[in-house]
C-alpha positions as CSV (number, residue, x, y, z in Angstrom):
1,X,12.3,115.3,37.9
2,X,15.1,113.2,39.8
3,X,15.7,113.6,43.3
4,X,18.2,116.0,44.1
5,X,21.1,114.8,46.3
6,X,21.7,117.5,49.2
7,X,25.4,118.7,47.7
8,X,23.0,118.9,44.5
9,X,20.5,121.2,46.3
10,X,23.5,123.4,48.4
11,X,25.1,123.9,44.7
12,X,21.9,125.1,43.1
13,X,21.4,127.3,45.9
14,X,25.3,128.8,46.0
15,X,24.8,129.7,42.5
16,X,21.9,132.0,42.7
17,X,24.8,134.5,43.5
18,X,26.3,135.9,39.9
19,X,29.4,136.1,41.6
20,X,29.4,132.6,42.5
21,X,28.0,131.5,39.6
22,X,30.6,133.2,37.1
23,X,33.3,131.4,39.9
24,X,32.1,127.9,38.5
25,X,31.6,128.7,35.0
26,X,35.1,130.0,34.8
27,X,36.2,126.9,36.7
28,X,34.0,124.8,34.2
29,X,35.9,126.8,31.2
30,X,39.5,126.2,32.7
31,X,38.6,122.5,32.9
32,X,39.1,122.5,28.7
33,X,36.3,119.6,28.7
34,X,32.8,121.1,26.8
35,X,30.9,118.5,28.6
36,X,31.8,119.7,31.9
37,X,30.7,123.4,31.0
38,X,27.5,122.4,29.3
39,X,26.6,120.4,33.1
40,X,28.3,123.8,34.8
41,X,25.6,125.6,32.7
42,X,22.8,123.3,33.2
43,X,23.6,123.9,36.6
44,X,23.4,127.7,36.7
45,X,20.1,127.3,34.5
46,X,18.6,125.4,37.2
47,X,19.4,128.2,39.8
48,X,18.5,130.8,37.6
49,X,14.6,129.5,37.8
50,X,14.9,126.3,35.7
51,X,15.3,125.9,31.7
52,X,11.7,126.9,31.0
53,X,12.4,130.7,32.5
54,X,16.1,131.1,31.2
55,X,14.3,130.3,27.7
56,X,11.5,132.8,28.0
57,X,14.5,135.1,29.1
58,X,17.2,134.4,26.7
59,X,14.3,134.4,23.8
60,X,15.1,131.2,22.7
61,X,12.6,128.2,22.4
62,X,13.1,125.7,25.6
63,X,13.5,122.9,23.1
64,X,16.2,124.9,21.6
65,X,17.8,125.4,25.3
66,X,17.7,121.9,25.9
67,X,19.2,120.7,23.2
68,X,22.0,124.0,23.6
69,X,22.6,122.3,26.8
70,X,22.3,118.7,26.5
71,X,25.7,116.8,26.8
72,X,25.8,116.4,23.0
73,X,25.1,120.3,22.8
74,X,27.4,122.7,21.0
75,X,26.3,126.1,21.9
76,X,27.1,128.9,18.9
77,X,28.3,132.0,20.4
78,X,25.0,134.2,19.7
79,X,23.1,131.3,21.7
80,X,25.9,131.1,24.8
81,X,25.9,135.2,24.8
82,X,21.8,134.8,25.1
83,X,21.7,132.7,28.0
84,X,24.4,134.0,29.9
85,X,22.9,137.4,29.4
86,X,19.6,135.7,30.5
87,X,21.8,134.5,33.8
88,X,23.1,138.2,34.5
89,X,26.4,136.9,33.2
90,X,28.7,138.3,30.3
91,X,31.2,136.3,28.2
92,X,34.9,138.1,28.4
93,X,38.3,137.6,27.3
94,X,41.4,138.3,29.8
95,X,45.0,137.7,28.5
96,X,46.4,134.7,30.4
97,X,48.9,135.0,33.0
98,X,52.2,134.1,32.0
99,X,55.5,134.4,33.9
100,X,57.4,136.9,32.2
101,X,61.3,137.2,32.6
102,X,63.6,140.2,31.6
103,X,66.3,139.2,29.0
């Protein structure tokens, strides 16, 4: 495994807290770019105890979690639900927040 730079290591360590952890997905999310969520939940995989565990947690294979994952991954909602339920994270919809004037 590479190196890890010490912002790499402080990051891994910040998001063994859910709380912080579900901070940076969202942010990830809100970013509209897949590839940046995919490396946001690489990320979170990494603090959660590295791929191998989140697989043996989310009962996937870790071949399938690495190719889930990879930047050329396109996670299916079953699999994204399985791993973030493997992270102690849940997927949820909230209505955006829009600016509403009376007419």
């Amino acid at each position: 495994m590479a190196e890890q730079t010490s912002y790499q290591r402080d990051l891994i360590e910040s998001l063994k807290d859910p709380v912080e952890a579900a901070a940076y997905l969202n942010a990830a999310i809100e970013e509209g770019d897949r590839a940046v969520f995919l490396l946001a939940l690489r990320n979170v995989a990494e603090a959660c105890g590295g791929m191998s565990a989140l697989a043996r947690k989310a009962q996937l294979s870790r071949e399938s979690l690495y190719r889930t994952l990879s930047n050329r991954g396109n996670p299916e909602i079953k699999s994204l639900t399985a791993i973030l339920h493997a992270m102690g994270l849940r997927l949820a919809i909230e209505p955006e927040k829009r600016n509403q004037s009376v007419a």
